[in-house]
Every structure is written in structure tokens, then in C-alpha cells.
N, C-alpha and C positions, 0 to 999 in steps of 0.2 A: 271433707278436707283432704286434700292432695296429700300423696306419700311420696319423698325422694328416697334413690339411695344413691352410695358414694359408691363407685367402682376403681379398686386402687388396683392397676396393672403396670408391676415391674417387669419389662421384657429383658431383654441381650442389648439390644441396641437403642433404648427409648423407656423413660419412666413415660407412664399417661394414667389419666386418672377421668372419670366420667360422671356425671349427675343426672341419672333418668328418674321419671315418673313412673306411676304403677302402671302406666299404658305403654311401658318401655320407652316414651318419646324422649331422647338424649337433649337434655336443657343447656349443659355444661360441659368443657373438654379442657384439657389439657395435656400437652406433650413436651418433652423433654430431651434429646437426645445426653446419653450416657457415654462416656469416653473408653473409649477401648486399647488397652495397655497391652502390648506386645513384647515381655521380655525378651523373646529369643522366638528363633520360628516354632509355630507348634503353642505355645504358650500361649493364654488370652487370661487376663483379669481384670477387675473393675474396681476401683476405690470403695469399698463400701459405702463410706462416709458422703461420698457424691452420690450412691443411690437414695441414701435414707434423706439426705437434702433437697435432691433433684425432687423424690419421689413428693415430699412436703408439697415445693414449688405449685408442682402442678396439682395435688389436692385444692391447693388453697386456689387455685387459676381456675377449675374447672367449678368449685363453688361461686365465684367472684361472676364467671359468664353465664353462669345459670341465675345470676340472680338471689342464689338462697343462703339461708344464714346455719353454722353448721346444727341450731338447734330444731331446726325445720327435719332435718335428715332420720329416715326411719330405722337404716339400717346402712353396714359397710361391708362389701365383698372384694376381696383379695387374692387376684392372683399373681403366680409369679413364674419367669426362669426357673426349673427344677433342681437339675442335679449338679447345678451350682454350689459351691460349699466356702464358708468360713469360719475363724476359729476367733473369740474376743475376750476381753476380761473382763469379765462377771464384775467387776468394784469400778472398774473407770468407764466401762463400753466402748473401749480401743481398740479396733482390731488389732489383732497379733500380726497378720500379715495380710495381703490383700485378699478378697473376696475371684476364687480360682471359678473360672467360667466352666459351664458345663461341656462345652467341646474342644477345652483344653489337655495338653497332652500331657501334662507336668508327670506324673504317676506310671506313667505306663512300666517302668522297670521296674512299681510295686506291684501294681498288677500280675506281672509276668512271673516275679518272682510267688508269690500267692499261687501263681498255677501251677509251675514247676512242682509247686511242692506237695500239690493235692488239693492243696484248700478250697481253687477255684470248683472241687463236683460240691466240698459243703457249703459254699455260697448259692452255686445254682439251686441245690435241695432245697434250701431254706428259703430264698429269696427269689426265687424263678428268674433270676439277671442273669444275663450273661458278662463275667465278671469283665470288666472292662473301664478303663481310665475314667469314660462316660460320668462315671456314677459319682456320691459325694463320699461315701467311706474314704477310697482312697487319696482322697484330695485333701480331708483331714488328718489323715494318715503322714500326707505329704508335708503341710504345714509342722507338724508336732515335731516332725523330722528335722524341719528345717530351721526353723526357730529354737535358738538354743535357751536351755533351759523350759522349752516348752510342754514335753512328755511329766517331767515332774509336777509344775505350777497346776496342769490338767489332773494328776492323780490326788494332789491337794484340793481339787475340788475350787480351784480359781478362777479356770479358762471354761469358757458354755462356747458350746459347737455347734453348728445347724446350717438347714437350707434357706433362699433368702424370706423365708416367708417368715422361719423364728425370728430371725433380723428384724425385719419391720415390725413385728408384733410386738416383740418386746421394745422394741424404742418406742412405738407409736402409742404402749399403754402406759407409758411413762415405767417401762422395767418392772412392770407387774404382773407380766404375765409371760412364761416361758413357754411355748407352745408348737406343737407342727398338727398334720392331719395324716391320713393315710395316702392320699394321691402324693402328697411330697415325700414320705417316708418311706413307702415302698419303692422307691426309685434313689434310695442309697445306698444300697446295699448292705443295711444293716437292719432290716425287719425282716423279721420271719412272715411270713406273706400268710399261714395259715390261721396263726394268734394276734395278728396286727398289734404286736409287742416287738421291743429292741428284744434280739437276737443274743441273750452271753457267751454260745460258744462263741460265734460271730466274732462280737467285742473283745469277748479275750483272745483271741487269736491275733487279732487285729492291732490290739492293744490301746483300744479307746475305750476311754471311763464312761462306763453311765450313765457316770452322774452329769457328765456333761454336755448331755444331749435334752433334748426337748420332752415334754410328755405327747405321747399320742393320743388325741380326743377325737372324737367326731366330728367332720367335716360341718356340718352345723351346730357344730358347738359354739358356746358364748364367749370369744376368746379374749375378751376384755375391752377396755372402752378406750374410744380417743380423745378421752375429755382434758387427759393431761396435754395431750396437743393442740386442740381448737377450742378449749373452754367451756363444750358443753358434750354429756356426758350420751356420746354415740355408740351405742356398740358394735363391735366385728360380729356377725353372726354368720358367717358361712368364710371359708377359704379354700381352695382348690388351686393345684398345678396346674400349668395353665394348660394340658393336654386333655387333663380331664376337665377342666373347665368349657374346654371348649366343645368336647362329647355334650357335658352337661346344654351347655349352649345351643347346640343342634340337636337341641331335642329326641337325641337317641338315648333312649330310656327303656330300651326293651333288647332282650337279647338277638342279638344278630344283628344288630344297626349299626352301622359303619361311618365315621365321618375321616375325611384326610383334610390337614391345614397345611397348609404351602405358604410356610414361613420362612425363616433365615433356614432353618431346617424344616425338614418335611416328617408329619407324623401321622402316620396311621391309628385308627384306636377303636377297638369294634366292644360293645356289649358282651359281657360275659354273664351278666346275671351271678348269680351266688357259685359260680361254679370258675376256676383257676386254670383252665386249660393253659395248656404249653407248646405250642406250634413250633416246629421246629425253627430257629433263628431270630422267632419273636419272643417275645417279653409279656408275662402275666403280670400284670399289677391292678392295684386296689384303685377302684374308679372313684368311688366317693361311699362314705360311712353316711347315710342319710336316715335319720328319724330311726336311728338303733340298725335298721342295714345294712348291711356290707355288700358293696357290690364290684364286681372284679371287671378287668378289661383287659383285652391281647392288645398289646400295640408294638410298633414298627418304627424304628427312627431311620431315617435316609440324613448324612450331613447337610448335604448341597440342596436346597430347593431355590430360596433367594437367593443364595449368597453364591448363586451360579450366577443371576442376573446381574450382582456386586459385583462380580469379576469379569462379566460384557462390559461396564460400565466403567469401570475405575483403571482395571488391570490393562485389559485390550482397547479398549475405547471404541468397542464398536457403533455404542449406542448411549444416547445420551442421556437417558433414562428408562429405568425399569420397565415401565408401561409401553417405550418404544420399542421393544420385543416383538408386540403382537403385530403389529404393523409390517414390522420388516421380513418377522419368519413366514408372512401372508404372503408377499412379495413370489415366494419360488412353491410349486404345489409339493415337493418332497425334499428332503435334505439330498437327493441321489447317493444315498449308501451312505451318507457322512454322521457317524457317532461320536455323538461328546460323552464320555462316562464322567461325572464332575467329582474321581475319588482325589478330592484334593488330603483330605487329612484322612484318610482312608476310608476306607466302605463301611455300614454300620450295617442293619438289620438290612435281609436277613443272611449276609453272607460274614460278617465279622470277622474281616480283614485289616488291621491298624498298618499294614506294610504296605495293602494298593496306594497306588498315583493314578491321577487324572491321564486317561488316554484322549486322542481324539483322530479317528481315524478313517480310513474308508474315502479320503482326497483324493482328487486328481487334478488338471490343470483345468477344467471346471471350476473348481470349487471358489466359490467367495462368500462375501460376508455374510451375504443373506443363508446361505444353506448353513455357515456354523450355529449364527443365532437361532437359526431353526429345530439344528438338532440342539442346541441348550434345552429348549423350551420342548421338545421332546423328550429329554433326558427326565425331566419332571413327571413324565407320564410313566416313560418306563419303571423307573425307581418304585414309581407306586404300584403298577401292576407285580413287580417282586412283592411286595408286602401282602400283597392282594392275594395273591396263588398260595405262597407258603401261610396266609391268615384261612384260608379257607379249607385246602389239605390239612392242618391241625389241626381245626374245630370243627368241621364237618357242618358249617354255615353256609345256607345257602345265599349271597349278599343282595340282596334284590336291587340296591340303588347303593348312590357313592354319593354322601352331604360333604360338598365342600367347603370351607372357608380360605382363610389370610386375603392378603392382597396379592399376590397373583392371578385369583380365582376370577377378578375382573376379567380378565384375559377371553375371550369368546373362545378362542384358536385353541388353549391351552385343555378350556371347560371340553371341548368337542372330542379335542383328539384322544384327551382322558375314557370318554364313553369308549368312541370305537378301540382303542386298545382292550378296553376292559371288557365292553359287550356288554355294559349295564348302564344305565340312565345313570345321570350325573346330574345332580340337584343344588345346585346354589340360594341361597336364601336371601331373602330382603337384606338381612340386616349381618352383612360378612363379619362383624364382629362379632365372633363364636365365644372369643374366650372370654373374654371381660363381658359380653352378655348373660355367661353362662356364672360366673361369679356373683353378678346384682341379680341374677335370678334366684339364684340359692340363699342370696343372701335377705331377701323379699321374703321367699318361703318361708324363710327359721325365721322370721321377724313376724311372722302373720301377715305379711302384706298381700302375699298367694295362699288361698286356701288350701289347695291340692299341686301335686305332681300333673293331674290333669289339667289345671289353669295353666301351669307353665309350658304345659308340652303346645298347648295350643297357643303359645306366643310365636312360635315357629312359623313361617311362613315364605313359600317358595317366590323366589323373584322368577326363574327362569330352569325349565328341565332340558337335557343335551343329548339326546337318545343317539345312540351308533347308527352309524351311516357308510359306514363302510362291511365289507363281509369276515369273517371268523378268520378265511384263511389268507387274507389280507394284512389281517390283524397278528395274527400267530408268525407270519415270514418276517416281519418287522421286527416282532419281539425278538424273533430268533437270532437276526444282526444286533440286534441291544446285545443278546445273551452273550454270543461269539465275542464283541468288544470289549463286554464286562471280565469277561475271561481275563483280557489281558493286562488288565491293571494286577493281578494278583501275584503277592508276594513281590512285588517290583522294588521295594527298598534293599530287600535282601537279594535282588538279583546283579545289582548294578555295587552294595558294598563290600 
């Protein structure tokens, strides 16, 4: 008898939800775009109440195109946006204020103030982050702040805080279950990375309750059922961040295997195995708690990957759609010296600059459309190769290949010029849905549907390999005008206030 599972993926820009077989064959889909609220520049947040609705929508839409009824379903895998943060009330399930995006700036003067004062070297100790707005401590920190009366109601033990993964788990088991895992927990800056427990100096310093954060269980753990939402009694048996979902998805399962997703942001994420290294400018966190193991990963966040091509699109109107990138950066054989550094909301790994601005530089009366677009979509390369050097300098891994995913990775141009930059084969796989594959995978496993780690890893399967085609020191003079350009984004808010 056939197995389904439900893949419920809450992204930044798009709830979707998916219905595959135990042969991975995708039956069902559904997608949603999420609205994006801009109090003030710098700012980004999302109604909660429209993810947890949206996010329904499209369960029930991708059940409905697949045909299947939710008591057919073996098992549910959930991933999500990570270091997203919101704060609700435990008696009614109202958010308090809205649900603060992960590459929102709201925080930054707590942040700042946190380092001033020292605390940022006991956060890095404990939590291997580099203390920064990014994360969700501070954004709950932000909320408690700002909402009056809200540091009290939270110390009565009224207000539950989390990332959006407790959000949906607890609405979607009908408030039965308060939960996170390790891949979302250790990306808020409030788990101690070596005990995969909340942190009490942390919290006390901080001055977040407890009590009002989630329990951390095992990434296949049983984290309660959706029967109270679709009438028959499904369970969550795996959830993953979607960074780690999508490591998990690309089959890199073994230390030293490296996968990059080129999403709205770009993230790096290499296997660490039982071990927490800390590369300079990267970030150690918890890849997935599986079958009682823990296993760590180095990863790299860049802002801009897509949401450089959102800004060809929308802002300049070079190009009419994201995919028409490839085509037109094909058009010219080099940018001729022209560099786009895309620090719109500042640099992140590994240089952790919140003051860079976006340069773009290296014109002359040459220059047109076609060479900006082209350094964008080089700009994606570069960025990666930062993450690449300073991931490899730290851990002392040698990376034998680069698994990509997102929707960029279509790109043939983008897939290529990644190799020769990097001088390692670039691997793309069938099936570019890394994270939400890497979710229904996990969540198959913990269900019995996959007997082994081994059945999973062989679901993996290359569509197409990108081997360098250019020379080393080809490669390395290119890099070198990225470096020089990236230079000059730095500290530019504070230069010009």
C-alpha cells in the first residue's frame, strides 16, 4: 500500500506545502505568497495570523491536487524561516505584535548595546553566533520592549515566545504541543550549542522567561498530531530549519559535505559531524538531533542572493523576470571590471558589517545593462566563494564538490561560473527542492517509511555536474576586484552620518 507525506514549508516570501510518495514522486503542491509589511526602512514583518492561515490554505490545496485524504498520510515534515521571532498569548493565541522577519533590523541598538557592554564574547561562548540583530533573542527582547505591559504578562508566565516553527506546531496540534528542535534553536541566540538547552545566564541577562520559550526535543521527535486541524490523527515526526533541511535534502550526511542555497538569501552549510568548529566569521550550529545524535554544521549567511535579482526586477527594471538574468548576463563574455556588491542591508558572514551599503562600481562609458546584470549574478558567486575560503581556513575541510539548490541554481551561467570561481565541481540535483525534500525525508525516516539513513541518502540524485573551465589564476584576479569592491562598502553609514 502506498505511503504519503505532507511537506509543510513556511518560507519569507510564500507559504507551500507538498504531497509526495515513498518514491519521492511530488502528487500535490501548493503555494501562497505571504505579505510583506515595511514599517520603516530596515524593518520587515509578517502578520502571523496570515502565515498560520496562508500556511492551512495551501496544506489543504496540495492534499486536494494530489488526490489524497489527510487519513492516507504517513507522516508530516516542517520547515521553516528561522530566526524569525514572535511573542503570543498563551490563553487567546494573539500575537502581541507582529511576527519580526529574520533580516529585519528592528534590534540593532539592542544588539549594540549587548556588546558594548561585553555580553556579546558570553553569547558568542555559548552560542557560537555572532551576536547580531539576525538572530530571534533579540527581536523578542524587541517586542517585550515595545509592547507595554509585556515584560510583566511574560514573567507571569502569560506570553509563549518562539521561532515560526513553535507557531505552527502549536496551532496546528490544536495548542498541544509547545515545541522547537535544535536546527531552530540554535540559531537564536539563546542555546548554549554544547548542552542543546536554553542558556539561563543568556536568559537572564537578556531578561527572557523560560518559561516562555518552547522545549527542545529531537529533530525526529513526535511533535504532536494535526488531527485537531484535518480530522484525522497525522503526526509531525520530523522538523528542521530550513537550512538544515535543505543540507539534510542534499544528501550531505557525512562530514565535509557542503551544500549552498540561493535563495532570497544565500546560505552556506557544510557537515560538521559531532564536532562545533568555529571558522572565523562563520557560524557553528546544530544540523539535526537524529535517532539520539547530534550533529553540528558551519554555516555562512550572505543577505542578497535573490533578492539582488528582486532588485533587477522591481527597483531598476532591468529585467523582467528573475530567470531573464541568464540570458542577458550571456549577452556580454565579462562584466569589464564592473562590480555589484549587493550590501543593501549590510554584509553578513563572513565579514559582519551592519553599516556596509551596496556599491557598484568599476563603469565607464561602456558600461550597460547587460554587464550590470551580469555582475549581479556574479555577485552570487563571489559572496559564496567568501564563505567558501573562510569555511575551509576554519575547519580544515577539504570540499571536494559544491551541492546546490534554490531557484537560481536553474541558471546554467550562474551553476558554471560558481565551479570556476571556486575550482570545484558544482553539483545540481534532480530534484532543486533541497529543503522541503529534506523535511518529508526526515520526516519518512522517523515514520518508518525509510529504513536507513542509507535509503535516504540514495534519493539524491545529480541532474547535471559544472566542473571549472577557466584557470586558478584567472579565477583568483576576478576574485581579487570582488575583494577590492567589497572593501568599499564598509562602514559607509557611518561615513556619510
Amino acid at each position: 500500500m502506498p505511503q504519503y507525506i505532507l511537506g509543510v514549508d513556511e518560507g519569507t516570501t510564500s507559504a507551500r506545502a507538498f504531497v509526495m510518495d515513498e518514491d519521492t514522486n511530488v502528487l500535490g503542491f501548493g503555494q501562497a505568497e505571504l505579505t510583506q509589511l515595511y514599517p520603516r526602512p530596515g524593518w520587515l514583518e509578517h502578520d502571523p495570523m496570515q502565515i498560520l492561515n496562508t500556511q492551512l490554505e495551501v496544506m489543504r490545496a496540495a492534499l486536494r491536487t494530489a488526490g489524497i485524504r489527510p487519513e492516507q498520510l504517513s507522516a508530516v515534515g516542517l520547515t521553516n524561516q528561522r530566526e524569525s521571532a514572535l511573542v503570543w498569548d498563551k490563553a487567546t493565541g494573539r500575537p502581541i505584535y507582529n511576527l519580526i522577519v529574520w533580516a529585519s533590523r528592528h534590534s540593532d541598538e539592542i544588539v549594540a548595546q549587548w556588546v558594548a557592554s561585553g555580553f556579546g564574547d558570553l553569547i558568542m561562548e555559548r552560542t557560537g553566533l555572532v551576536p547580531d540583530a539576525f538572530y530571534a533573542a533579540s527581536k523578542i527582547r524587541w517586542i517585550l520592549d515595545a509592547v507595554p505591559g509585556a515584560q510583566e504578562r511574560a514573567e507571569r508566565g502569560e506570553l509563549l515566545a518562539g521561532t515560526v516553527d513553535s507557531w505552527l506546531i502549536w496551532n496546528l496540534t490544536g495548542r498541544t504541543s509547545f515545541c522547537t528542535e535544535p536546527s531552530n534553536a540554535s540559531q537564536t541566540m539563546m542555546m548554549n550549542l554544547a548542552t542543546c538547552e536554553w542558556d539561563d545566564d543568556l536568559l537572564a541577562h537578556m531578561r527572557i522567561p523560560r518559561s516562555m520559550l518552547p522545549e527542545i526535543v529531537a529533530s525526529d521527535a513526535e511533535f504532536g498530531s494535526i488531527d485537531a486541524t484535518f480530522g484525522a490523527a497525522v503526526p509531525i515526526t520530523a522538523v528542521l530549519g530550513d537550512q538544515q533541511a535543505g543540507l539534510f535534502g542534499q544528501a550531505a550526511l557525512h562530514p565535509g559535505q557542503v551544500k549552498m542555497t540561493y535563495g532570497t538569501a544565500g546560505v552556506l552549510n557544510i557537515n560538521n559531524g559531532p564536532n562545533a568548529f568555529r571558522p572565523q566569521g562563520l557560524t557553528p550550529s546544530a544540523a539535526w538531533n537524529i535517532g539520539g545524535q547530534l550533529c553540528y554544521e558551519t554555516e555562512g549567511v550572505v543577505y542578497a542572493m535573490g533578492k539582488t535579482m528582486q532588485w533587477l526586477r522591481d527597483d531598476l527594471q532591468l529585467i523582467h523576470a528573475a530567470p531573464d538574468s541568464e540570458w542577458y548576463a550571456g549577452q556580454v563574455s565579462s562584466t569589464e571590471g564592473v562590480y555589484l556588491v549587493p550590501a543593501f542591508t549590510g554584509l553578513a558572514a563572513p565579514t559582519w558589517d551592519p553599516s556596509a551599503r551596496a556599491v557598484l562600481v568599476g563603469m565607464s562609458n561602456a558600461t550597460n545593462r547587460l554587464h550590470v546584470i551580469r555582475a549581479a549574478v556574479e555577485s552570487m558567486v563571489f559572496q559564496t566563494r567568501d564563505l567558501v575560503d573562510a569555511a575551509v581556513l576554519g575547519s580544515g575541510f577539504d570540499i571536494p564538490e559544491l551541492r546546490v539548490d534554490g531557484g537560481a541554481v536553474k541558471n546554467d551561467l550562474l551553476c558554471q561560473l560558481q565551479a570556476d570561481i571556486l575550482g570545484v565541481p558544482v553539483a545540481r540535483p534532480q530534484n532543486s527542492e533541497a529543503t522541503i525534500f529534506g523535511a518529508m525525508l526526515l520526516a519518512g525516516l522517523s515514520a518508518g517509511v525509510y529504513g536507513s539513513l542509507d535509503e535516504v541518502e540514495a534519493k539524491w540524485v545529480v541532474d547535471r555536474m559544472f566542473e571549472p573551465q577557466i584557470s586558478r589564476d584567472q579565477a583568483d584576479s576576478m576574485y581579487a576586484g570582488w575583494t577590492a569592491a567589497r572593501q568599499l562598502t564598509r562602514g559607509w553609514t557611518n561615513q556619510v552620518a
